[in-house]
ROSE-4610 file (N, C-alpha, C; in Angstrom, 1 decimal, always signed):
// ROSE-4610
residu = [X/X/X/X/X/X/X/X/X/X/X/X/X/X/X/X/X/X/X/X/X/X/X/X/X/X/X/X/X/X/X/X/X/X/X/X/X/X/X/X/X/X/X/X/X/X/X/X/X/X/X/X/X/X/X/X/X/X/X/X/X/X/X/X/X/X/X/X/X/X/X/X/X/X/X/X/X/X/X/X/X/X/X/X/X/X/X/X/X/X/X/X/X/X/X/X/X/X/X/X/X/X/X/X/X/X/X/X/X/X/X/X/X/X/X/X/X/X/X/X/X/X/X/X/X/X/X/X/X/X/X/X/X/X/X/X/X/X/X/X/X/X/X/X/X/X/X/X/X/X/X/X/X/X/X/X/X/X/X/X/X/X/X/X/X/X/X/X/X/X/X/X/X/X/X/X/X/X/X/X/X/X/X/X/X/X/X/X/X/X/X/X/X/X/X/X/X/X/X/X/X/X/X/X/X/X/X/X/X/X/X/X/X/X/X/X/X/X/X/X/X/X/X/X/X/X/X/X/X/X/X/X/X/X/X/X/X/X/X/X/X/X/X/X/X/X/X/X/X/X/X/X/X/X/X/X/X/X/X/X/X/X/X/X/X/X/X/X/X/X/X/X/X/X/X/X/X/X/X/X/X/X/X/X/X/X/X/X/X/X/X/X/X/X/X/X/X/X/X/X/X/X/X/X/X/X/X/X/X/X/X/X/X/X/X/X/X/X/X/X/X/X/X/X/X/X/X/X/X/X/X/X/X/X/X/X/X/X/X/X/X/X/X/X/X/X/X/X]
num = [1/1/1/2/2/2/3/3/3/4/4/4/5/5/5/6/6/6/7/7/7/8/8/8/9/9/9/10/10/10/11/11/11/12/12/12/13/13/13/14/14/14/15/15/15/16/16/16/17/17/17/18/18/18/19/19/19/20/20/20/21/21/21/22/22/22/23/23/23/24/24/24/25/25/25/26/26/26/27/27/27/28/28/28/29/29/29/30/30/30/31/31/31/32/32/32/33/33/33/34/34/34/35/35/35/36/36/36/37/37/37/38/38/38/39/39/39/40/40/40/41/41/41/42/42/42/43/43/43/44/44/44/45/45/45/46/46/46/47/47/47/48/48/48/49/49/49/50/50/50/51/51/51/52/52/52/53/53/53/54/54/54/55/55/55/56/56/56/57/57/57/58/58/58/59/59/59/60/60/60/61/61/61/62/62/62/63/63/63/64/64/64/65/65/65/66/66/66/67/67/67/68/68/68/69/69/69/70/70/70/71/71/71/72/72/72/73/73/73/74/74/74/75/75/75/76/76/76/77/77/77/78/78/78/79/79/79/80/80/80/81/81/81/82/82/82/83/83/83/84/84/84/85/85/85/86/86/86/87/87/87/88/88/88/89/89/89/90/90/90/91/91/91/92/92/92/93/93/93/94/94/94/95/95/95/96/96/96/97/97/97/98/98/98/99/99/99/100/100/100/101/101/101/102/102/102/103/103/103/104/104/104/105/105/105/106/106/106/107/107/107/108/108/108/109/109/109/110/110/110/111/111/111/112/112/112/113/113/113/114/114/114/115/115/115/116/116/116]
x = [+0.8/+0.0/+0.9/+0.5/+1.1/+1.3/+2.2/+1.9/+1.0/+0.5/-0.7/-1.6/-2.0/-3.4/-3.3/-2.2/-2.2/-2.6/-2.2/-2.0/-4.1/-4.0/-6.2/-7.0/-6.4/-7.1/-7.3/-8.7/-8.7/-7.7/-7.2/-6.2/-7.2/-6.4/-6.8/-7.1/-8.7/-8.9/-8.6/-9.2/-9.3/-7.9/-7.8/-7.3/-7.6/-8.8/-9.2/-9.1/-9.2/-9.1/-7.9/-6.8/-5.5/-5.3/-5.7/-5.7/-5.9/-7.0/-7.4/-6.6/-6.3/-5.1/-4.1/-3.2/-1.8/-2.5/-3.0/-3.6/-3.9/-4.5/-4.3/-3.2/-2.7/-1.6/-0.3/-0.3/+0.8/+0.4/-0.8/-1.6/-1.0/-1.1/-0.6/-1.5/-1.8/-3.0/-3.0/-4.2/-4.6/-4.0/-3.0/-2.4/-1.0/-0.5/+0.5/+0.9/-0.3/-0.1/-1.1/-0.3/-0.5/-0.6/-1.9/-1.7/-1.1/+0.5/+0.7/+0.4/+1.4/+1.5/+2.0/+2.0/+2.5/+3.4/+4.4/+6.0/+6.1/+7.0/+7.3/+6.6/+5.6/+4.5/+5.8/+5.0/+5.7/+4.8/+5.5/+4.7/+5.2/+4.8/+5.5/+5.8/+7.0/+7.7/+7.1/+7.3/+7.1/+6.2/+6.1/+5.2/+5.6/+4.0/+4.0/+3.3/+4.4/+3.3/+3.3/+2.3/+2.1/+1.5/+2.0/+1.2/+1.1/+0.2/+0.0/+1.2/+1.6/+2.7/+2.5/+1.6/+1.5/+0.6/-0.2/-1.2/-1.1/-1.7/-1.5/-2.6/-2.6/-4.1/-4.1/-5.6/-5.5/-6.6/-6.0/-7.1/-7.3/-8.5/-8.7/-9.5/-9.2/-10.6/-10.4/-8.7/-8.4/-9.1/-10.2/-11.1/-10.2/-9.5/-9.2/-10.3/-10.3/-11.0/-10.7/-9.4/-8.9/-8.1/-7.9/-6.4/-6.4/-4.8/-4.5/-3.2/-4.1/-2.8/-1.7/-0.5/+0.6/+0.5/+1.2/+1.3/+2.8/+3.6/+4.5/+4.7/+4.8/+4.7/+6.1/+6.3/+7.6/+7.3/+8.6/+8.2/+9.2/+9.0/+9.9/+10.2/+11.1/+11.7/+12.5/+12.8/+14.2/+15.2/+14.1/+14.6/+15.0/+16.8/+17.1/+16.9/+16.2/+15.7/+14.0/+13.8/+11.9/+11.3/+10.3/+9.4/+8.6/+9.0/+7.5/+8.5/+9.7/+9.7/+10.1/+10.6/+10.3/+8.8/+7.8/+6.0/+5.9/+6.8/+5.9/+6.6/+7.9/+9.1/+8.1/+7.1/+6.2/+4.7/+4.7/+3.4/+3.3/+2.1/+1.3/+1.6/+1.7/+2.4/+2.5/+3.8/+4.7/+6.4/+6.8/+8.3/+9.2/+10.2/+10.8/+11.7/+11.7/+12.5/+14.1/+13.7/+15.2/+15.6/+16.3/+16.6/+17.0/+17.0/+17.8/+18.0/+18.2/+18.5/+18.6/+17.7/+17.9/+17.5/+17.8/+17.4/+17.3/+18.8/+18.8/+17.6/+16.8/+15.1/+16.1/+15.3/+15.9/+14.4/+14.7/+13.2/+13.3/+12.5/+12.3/+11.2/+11.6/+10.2/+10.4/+8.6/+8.1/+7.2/+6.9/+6.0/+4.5/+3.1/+2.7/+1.2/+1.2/-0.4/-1.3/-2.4/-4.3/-5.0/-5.8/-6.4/-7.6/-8.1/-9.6/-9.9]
y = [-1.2/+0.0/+1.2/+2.5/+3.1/+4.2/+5.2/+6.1/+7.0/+7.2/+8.5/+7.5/+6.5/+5.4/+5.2/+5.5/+4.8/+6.3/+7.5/+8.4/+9.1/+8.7/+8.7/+7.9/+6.8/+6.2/+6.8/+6.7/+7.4/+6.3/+7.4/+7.5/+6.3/+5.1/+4.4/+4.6/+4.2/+5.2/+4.2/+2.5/+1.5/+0.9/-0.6/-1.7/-2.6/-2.9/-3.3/-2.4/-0.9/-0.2/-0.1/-0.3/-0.9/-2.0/-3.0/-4.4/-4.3/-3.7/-3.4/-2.7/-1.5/-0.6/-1.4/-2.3/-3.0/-3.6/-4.4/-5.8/-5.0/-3.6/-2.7/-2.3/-1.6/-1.3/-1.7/-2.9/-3.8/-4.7/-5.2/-6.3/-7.5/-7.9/-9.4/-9.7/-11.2/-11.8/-11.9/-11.6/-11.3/-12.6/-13.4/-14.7/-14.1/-12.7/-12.4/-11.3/-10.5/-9.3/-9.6/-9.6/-10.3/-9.3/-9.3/-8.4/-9.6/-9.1/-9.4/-11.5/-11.8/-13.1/-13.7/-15.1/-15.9/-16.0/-15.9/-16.9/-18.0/-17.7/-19.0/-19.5/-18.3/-18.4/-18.2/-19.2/-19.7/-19.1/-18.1/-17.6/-17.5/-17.3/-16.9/-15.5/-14.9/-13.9/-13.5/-11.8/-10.7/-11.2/-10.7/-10.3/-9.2/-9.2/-7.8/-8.1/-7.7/-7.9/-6.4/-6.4/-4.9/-5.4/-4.4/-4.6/-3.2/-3.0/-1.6/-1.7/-0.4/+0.7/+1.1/+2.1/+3.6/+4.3/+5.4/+5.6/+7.4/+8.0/+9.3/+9.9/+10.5/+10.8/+12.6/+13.2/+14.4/+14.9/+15.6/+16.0/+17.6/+17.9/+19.6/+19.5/+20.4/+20.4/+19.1/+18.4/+17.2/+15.7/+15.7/+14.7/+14.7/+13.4/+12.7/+13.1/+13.4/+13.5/+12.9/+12.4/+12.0/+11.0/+9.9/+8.6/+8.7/+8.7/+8.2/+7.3/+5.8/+4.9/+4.3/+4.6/+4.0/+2.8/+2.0/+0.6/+0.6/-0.5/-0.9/-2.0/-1.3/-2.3/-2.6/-4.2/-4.6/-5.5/-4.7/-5.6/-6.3/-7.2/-8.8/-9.4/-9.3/-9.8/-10.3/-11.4/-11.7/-10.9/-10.1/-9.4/-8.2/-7.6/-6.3/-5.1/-5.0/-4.2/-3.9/-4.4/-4.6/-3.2/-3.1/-2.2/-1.8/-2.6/-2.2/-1.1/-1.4/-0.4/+1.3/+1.1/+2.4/+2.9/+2.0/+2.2/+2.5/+2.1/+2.7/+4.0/+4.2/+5.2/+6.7/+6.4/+7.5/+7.8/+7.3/+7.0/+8.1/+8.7/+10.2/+9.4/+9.7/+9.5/+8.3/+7.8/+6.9/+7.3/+6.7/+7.0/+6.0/+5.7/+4.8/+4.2/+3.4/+3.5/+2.5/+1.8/+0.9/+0.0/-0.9/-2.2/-2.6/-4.2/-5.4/-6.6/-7.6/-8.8/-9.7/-11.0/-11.9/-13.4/-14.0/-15.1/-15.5/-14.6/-14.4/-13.6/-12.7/-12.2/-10.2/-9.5/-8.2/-7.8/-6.8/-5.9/-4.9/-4.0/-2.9/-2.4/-1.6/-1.2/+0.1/+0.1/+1.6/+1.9/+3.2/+3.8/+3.9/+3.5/+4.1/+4.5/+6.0/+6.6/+6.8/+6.1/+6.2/+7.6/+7.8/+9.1/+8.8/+9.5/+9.4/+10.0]
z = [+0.0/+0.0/+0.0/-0.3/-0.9/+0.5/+0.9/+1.5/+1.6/+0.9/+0.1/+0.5/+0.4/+0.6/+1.9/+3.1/+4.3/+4.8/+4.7/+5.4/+5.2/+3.8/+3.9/+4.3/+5.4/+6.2/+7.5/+8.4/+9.6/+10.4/+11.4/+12.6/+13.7/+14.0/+15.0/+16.7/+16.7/+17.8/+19.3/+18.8/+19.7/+19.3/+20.2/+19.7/+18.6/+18.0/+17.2/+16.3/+16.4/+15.0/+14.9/+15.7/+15.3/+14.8/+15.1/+14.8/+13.3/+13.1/+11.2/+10.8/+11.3/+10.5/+10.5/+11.5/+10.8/+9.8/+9.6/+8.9/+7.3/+7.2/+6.3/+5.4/+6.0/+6.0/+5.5/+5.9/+5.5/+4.8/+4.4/+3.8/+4.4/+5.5/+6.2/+6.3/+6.5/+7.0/+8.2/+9.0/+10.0/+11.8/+10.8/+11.9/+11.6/+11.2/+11.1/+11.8/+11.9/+13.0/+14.2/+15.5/+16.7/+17.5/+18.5/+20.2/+21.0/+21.7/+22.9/+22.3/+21.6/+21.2/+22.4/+22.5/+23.9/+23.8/+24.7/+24.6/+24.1/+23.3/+22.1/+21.4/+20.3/+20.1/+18.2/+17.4/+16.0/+14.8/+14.5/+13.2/+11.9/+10.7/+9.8/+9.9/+8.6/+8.8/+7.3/+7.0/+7.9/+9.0/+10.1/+11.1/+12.2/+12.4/+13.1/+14.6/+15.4/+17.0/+18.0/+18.4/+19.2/+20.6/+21.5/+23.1/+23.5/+23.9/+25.0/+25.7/+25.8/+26.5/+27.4/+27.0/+27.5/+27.7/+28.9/+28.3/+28.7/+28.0/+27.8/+28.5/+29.7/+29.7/+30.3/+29.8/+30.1/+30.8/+31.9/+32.9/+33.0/+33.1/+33.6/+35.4/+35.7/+37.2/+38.0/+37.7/+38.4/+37.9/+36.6/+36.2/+34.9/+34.6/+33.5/+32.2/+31.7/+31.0/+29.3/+29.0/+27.6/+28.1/+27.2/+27.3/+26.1/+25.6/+24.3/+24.5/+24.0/+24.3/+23.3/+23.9/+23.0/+23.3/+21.9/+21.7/+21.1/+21.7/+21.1/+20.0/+18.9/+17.3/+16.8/+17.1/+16.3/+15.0/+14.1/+13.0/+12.6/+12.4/+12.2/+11.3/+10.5/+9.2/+8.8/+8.2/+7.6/+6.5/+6.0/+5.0/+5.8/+5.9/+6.7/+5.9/+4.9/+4.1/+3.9/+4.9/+4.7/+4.6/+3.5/+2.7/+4.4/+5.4/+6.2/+7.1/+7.1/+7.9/+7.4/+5.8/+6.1/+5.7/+5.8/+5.9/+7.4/+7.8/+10.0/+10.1/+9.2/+9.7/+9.0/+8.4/+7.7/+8.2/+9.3/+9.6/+10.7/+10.7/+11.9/+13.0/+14.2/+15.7/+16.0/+14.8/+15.2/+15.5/+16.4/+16.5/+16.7/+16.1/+15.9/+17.0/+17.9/+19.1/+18.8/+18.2/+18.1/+16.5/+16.9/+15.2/+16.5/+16.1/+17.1/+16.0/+15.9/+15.3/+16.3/+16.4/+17.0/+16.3/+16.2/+15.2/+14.2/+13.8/+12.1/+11.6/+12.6/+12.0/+12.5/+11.5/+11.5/+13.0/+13.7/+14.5/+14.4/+13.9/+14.3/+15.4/+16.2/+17.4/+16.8/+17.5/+16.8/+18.4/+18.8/+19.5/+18.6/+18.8/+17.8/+19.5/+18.7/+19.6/+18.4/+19.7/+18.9/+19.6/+19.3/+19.3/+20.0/+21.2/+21.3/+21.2]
């Protein structure tokens, strides 16, 4: 998918409207981009797994009144060249936190925040 086609998609507000935006996005099938996968959990490659972070929240008058939660999205490839990551490295309030290599598999972690 193109940048121009990801960036005219609405901004993910839930977990599930994240769940559909990777799955979008990247065009993986949906056993490839994972919440919070189990230890030693066997997938094929590319894949994409994310867990809640973080949560942002904003108060007036002492009453919470907004959360916007970050998710941490790694993406997992054999290929050290993968198309997806510079697709996250372009993406509205994503930030790119690291690269590691472990298992002959390339990762990139990304911060990414939903909007409520």
């Amino acid at each position: 998918m193109t940048i121009t086609k990801v960036l005219s998609l609405p901004h993910p507000r839930t977990r599930d409207d994240l769940q559909t935006y990777l799955e979008t996005i990247t065009e993986l099938p949906e056993e490839r981009v994972l919440f919070q996968p189990p230890e030693g959990a066997k997938f094929k490659y590319p894949a994409i797994t994310y867990r809640m972070s973080d949560v942002d929240q904003t108060y007036a008058s002492n009453i919470n009144y907004k959360q916007n939660h970050c998710y941490e999205i790694t993406v997992i490839s054999a290929n050290p060249e993968s198309k997806y990551e510079k697709l996250f490295a372009k993406l509205p309030r994503c930030r790119f936190l690291r690269h590691f290599q472990s298992d002959n598999l390339d990762h990139w972690v990304y911060r990414f925040w939903t909007l409520k």
